[in-house]
C-alpha positions as CSV (number, residue, x, y, z in Angstrom):
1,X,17.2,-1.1,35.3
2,X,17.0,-4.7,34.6
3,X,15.4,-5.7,31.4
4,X,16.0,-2.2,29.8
5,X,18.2,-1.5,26.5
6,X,18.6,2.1,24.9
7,X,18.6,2.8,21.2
8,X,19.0,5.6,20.2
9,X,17.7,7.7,23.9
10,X,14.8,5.5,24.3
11,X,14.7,2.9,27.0
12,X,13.3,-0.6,25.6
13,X,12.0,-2.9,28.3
14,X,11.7,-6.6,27.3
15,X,10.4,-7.5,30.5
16,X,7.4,-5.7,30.6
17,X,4.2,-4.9,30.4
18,X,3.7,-8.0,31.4
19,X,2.2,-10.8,28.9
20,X,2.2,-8.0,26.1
21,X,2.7,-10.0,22.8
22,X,5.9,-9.6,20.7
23,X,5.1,-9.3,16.6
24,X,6.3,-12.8,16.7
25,X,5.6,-16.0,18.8
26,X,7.3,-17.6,21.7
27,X,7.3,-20.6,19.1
28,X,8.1,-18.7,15.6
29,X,11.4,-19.6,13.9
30,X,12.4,-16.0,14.4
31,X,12.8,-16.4,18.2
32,X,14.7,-19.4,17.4
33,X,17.1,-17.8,14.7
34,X,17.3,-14.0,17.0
35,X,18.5,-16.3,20.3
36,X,21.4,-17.3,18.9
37,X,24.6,-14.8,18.9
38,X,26.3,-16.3,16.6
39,X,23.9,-16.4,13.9
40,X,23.4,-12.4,14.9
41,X,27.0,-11.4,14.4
42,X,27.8,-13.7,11.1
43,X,24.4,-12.3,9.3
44,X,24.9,-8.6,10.3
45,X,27.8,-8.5,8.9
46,X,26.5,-9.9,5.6
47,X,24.1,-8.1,5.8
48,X,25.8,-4.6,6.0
49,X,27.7,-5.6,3.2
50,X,24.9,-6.4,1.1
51,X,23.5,-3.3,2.2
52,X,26.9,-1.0,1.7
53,X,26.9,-3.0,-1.9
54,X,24.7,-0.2,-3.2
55,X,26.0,3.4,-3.1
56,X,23.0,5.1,-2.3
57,X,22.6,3.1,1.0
58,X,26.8,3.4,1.8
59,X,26.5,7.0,1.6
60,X,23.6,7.5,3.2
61,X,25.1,5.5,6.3
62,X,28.2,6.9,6.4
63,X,27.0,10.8,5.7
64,X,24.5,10.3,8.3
65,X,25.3,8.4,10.8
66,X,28.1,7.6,13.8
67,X,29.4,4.5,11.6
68,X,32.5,6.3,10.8
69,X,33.2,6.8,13.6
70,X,31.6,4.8,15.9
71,X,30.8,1.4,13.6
72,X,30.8,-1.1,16.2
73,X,28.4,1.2,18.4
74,X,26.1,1.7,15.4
75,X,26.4,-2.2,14.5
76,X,25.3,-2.4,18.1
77,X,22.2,-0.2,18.1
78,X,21.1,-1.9,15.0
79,X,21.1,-5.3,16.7
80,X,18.8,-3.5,19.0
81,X,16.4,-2.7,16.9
82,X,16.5,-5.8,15.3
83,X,15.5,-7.4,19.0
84,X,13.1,-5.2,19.3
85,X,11.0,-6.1,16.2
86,X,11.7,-9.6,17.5
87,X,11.2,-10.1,21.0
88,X,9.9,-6.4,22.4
89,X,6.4,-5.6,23.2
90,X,4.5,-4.9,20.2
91,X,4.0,-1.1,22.0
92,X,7.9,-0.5,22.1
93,X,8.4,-1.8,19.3
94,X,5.9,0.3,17.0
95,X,8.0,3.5,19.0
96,X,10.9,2.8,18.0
97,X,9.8,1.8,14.3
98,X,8.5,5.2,14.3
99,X,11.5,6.7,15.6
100,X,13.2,5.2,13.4
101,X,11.0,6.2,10.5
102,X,10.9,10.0,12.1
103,X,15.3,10.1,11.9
104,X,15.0,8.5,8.2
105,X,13.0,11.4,6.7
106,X,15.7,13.6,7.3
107,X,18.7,11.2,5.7
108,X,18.7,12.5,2.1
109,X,21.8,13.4,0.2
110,X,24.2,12.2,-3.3
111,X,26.4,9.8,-3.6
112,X,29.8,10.7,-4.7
113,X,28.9,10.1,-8.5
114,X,26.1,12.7,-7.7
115,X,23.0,10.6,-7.9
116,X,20.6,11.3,-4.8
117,X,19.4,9.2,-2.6
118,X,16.8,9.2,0.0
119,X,16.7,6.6,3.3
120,X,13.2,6.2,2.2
121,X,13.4,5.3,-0.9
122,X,11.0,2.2,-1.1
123,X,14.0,0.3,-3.5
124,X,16.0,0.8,-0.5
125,X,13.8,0.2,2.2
126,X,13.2,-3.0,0.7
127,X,16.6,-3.5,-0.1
128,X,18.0,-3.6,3.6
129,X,14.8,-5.8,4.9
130,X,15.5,-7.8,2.9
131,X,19.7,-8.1,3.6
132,X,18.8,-8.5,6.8
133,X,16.3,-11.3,6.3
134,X,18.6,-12.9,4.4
135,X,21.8,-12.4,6.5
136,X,20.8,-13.6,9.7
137,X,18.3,-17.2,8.4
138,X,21.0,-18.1,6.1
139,X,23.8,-17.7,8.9
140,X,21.2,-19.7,11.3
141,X,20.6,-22.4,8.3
142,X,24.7,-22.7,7.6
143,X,26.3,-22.4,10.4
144,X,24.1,-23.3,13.5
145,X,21.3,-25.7,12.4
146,X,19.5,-26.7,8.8
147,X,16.3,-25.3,8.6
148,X,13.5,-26.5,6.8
149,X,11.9,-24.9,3.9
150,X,9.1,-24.8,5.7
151,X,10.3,-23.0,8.7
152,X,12.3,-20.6,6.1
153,X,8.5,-19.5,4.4
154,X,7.0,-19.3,8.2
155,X,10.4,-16.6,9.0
156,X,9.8,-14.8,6.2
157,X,5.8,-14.7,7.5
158,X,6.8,-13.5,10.5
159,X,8.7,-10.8,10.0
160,X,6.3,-9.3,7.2
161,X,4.4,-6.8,9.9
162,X,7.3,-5.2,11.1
163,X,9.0,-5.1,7.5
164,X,5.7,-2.8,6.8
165,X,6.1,-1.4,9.7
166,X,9.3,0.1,8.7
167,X,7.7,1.1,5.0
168,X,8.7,-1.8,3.4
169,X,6.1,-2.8,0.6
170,X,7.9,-5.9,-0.8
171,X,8.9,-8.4,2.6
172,X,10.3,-11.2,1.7
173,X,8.4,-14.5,1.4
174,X,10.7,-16.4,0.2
175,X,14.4,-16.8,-1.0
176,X,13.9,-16.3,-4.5
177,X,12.3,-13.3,-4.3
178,X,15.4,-12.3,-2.7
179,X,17.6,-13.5,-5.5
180,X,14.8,-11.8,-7.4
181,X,15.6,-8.1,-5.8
182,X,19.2,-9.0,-6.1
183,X,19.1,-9.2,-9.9
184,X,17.9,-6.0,-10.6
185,X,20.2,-4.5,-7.9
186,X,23.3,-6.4,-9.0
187,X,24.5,-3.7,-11.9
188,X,24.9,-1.0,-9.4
189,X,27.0,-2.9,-6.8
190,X,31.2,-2.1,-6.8
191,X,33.7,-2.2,-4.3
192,X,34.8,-0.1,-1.6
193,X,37.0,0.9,0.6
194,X,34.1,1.6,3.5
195,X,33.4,-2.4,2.7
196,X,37.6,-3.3,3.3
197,X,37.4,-1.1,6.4
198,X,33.9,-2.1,7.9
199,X,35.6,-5.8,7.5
200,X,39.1,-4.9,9.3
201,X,37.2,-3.4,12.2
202,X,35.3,-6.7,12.4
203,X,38.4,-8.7,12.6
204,X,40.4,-6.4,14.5
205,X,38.6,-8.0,17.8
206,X,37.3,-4.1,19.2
207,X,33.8,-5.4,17.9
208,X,33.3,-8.0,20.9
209,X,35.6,-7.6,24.1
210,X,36.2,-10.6,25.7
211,X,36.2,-12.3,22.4
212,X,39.1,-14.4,20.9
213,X,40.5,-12.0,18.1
214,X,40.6,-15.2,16.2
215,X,37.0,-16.2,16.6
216,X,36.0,-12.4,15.3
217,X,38.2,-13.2,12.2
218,X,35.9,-16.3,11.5
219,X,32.7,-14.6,11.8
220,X,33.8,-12.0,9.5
221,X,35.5,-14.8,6.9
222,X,32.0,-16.9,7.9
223,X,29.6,-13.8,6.5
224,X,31.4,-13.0,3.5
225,X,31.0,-17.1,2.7
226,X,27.4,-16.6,2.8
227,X,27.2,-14.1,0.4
228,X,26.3,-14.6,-3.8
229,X,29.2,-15.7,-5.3
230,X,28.0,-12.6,-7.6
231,X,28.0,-10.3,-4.7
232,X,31.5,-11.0,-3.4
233,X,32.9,-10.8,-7.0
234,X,31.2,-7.9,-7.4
235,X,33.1,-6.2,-4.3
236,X,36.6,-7.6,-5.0
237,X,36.5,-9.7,-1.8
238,X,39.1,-12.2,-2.5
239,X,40.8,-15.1,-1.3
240,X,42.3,-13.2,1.5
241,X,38.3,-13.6,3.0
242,X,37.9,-17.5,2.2
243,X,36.7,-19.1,4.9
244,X,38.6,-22.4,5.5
245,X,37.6,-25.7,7.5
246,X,39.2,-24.7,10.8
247,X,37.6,-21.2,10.9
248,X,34.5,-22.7,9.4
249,X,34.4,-25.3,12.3
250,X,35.2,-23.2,15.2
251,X,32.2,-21.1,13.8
252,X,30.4,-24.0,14.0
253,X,31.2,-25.0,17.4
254,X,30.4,-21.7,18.7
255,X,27.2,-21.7,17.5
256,X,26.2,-25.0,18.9
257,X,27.8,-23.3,22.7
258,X,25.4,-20.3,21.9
259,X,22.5,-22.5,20.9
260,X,22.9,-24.5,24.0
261,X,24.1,-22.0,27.3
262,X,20.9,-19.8,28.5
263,X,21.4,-16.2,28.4
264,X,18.5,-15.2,30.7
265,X,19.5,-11.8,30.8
266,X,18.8,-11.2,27.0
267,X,16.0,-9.7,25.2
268,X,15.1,-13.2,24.2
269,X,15.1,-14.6,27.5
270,X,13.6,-11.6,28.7
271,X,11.0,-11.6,26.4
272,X,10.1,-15.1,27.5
273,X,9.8,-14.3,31.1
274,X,7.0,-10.8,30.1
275,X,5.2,-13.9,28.7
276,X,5.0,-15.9,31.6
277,X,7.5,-18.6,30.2
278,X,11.1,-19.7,31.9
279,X,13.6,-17.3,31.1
280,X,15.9,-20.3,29.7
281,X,12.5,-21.6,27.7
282,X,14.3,-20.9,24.1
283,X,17.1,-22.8,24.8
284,X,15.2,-26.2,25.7
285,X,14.7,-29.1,23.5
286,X,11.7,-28.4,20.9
287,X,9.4,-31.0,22.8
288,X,10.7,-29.5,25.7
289,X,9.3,-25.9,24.5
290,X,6.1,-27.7,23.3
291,X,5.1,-29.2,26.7
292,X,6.0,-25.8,28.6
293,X,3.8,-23.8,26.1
294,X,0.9,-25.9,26.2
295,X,1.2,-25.9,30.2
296,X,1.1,-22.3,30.5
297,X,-2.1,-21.8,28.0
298,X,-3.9,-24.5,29.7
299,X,-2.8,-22.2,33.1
300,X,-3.9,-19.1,31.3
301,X,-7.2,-20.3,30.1
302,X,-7.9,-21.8,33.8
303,X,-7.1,-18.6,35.2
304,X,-9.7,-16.6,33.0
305,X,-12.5,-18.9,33.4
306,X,-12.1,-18.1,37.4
C-alpha cells in the first residue's frame, strides 16, 4: 500500500492520519538532515561502528539479531525506525518505540570475556542515541552542507523526546557532551573482526543495488573519516580506510544530487504530504519552504475559523 513501510511485522504509514504531527517539525533541522540519503548511509555506518566499538553492544547485536546474517537487512530496518522517530505520526511512532523496547527486554547475555550485558542498560541506551545523533548531523555537516551551531543545539532538541522515548536519560544537547560519553567509554573500545566484516559488506556493493560499487566504497571510507581519530585508532582502522580527495568529492557530489532530486515517495516526502505540504516541499529553497509553510497555516487557521 502506498505510503507503508514494515519494521519488524508492523506496517508504518507516513501518509496518514492525516495532519497527525511527527515528534519533529516540517521546519526542524532533523527533517532537513533525515531527507538526505547520503547523509543516512555515511552516518549509519559510523554509527554502527561506534556502536560495535563496545563489546557489550557488538554481542548483543550479533547474539541477538539477523546482522550475521542478514546485516544489510538489519541496517535497513534500523533506518526505518530511525524515519519513523523522524517523520512518522507521533501514534506510529510511540508503537514501534515500544516495540522496540518490548524485543530489548529480552536481549541479555555475556560478551566473550564473560562480562554481561543487557540492551537496556541505560550506559548503553545512551550510548547508541547518542552514535546515531552524532553519525548522521556530522555526515550532514561534512559532507552535504555546514550547519550552524545553532541548528546543531536545535537537532539535538529535537530529537530529545524520542531519545526518552527509547529509555534514554542522557540525549544529547550538544557535541561535547558527546565527546563527554566518549571519554568514559573510550577504555573499553578494541578491534574486531565483526567491525572488518560489517565494513567489507558495506563496500562489497550488496548494501545498495543499483549503486556504483565504487560509490559504496566511498561512503564506507567517508564514515570511518568522521569518526575520533581516537576511535579509529582504537579499532585498528588503517590507512587502507583513508578517505582521499576523489572519493571524498564524489561523496560530496552525491550528496548535493540527493539534496537537490525530490524523492516523493519517501517517508520524508510522505510525511510532508500527511501534513498538508508538497510532497517535494523538503527539497525547496529555505525561503521557498518558509513562504509554503506560512501559506498553509494561514489556510489552516482560515479553515478553523469557518
Amino acid at each position: 500500500m502506498l505510503g507503508m513501510e514494515s519494521y519488524l511485522g508492523w506496517k508504518i504509514d507516513f501518509l496518514h492520519p492525516e495532519g497527525e504531527p511527527a515528534f519533529a517539525r516540517p521546519d526542524s533541522v532533523s527533517w532537513r538532515v533525515f531527507k538526505n540519503r547520503i547523509a543516512l548511509g555515511v552516518g549509519g555506518i559510523a554509527a554502527v561502528l561506534l556502536e560495535f566499538s563496545d563489546a557489550r553492544i557488538r554481542s548483543g547485536v550479533w547474539d541477538h539479531s539477523a546482522f550475521k546474517t542478514d546485516p544489510i537487512g538489519r541496517s535497513k530496518r534500523t533506518g526505518i525506525a530511525a524515519m519513523v522517530g523522524v517523520y512518522g505520526p507521533q501514534g506510529a511512532a510511540r508503537r514501534v518505540i515500544q516495540g522496540v523496547t518490548n524485543m530489548h527486554a529480552h536481549v541479555k547475555g555475556e560478551t566473550p570475556s564473560g562480562e554481561a550485558y543487557s540492551a537496556l542498560d541505560v550506559e548503553l541506551l545512551d550510548w547508541v542515541s547518542a552514535t546515531a545523533s552524532y553519525g548522521f548531523l556530522t555526515a550532514y555537516d561534512r559532507f552535504i552542507k555546514p550547519v550552524s551551531e545553532a541548528d546543531k543545539t536545535r537537532f539535538y532538541e529535537e530529537g530529545d523526546a524520542v531519545a526518552r522515548l527509547y529509555g534514554v536519560q542522557h540525549p544529547l544537547t550538544c557535541e561535547a557532551d558527546f565527546h563527554a560519553m566518549l571519554d568514559k567509554l573510550l577504555p573499553r573500545f578494541e578491534p574486531h573482526p565483526i567491525n572488518t566484516q560489517f565494513l567489507d559488506i558495506m563496500k562489497s556493493g550488496r548494501a545498495a543495488k543499483g549503486v556504483p560499487k565504487g560509490l559504496q566504497s566511498a561512503i564506507v571510507h567517508a564514515a570511518v573519516s568522521i569518526l575520533p581519530d581516537v576511535v579509529r585508532e582504537r579499532l585498528a582502522l588503517g590507512p587502507e580506510y583513508d578517505l582521499h580527495p576523489k572519493g571524498a568529492a564524489t561523496v560530496k557530489a552525491m550528496g548535493t544530487v540527493a539534496e537537490r532530486i525530490p524523492l516523493p515517495s519517501s517517508p520524508a516526502g510522505q510525511a510532508c504530504v500527511r501534513l498538508g505540504l508538497p510532497a517535494t516541499f523538503l527539497w525547496k529553497r529555505p525561503e521557498k519552504q518558509a513562504s509554503i509553510l506560512h501559506n498553509t497555516q494561514a489556510g489552516t487557521a482560515a479553515s478553523l475559523a469557518h
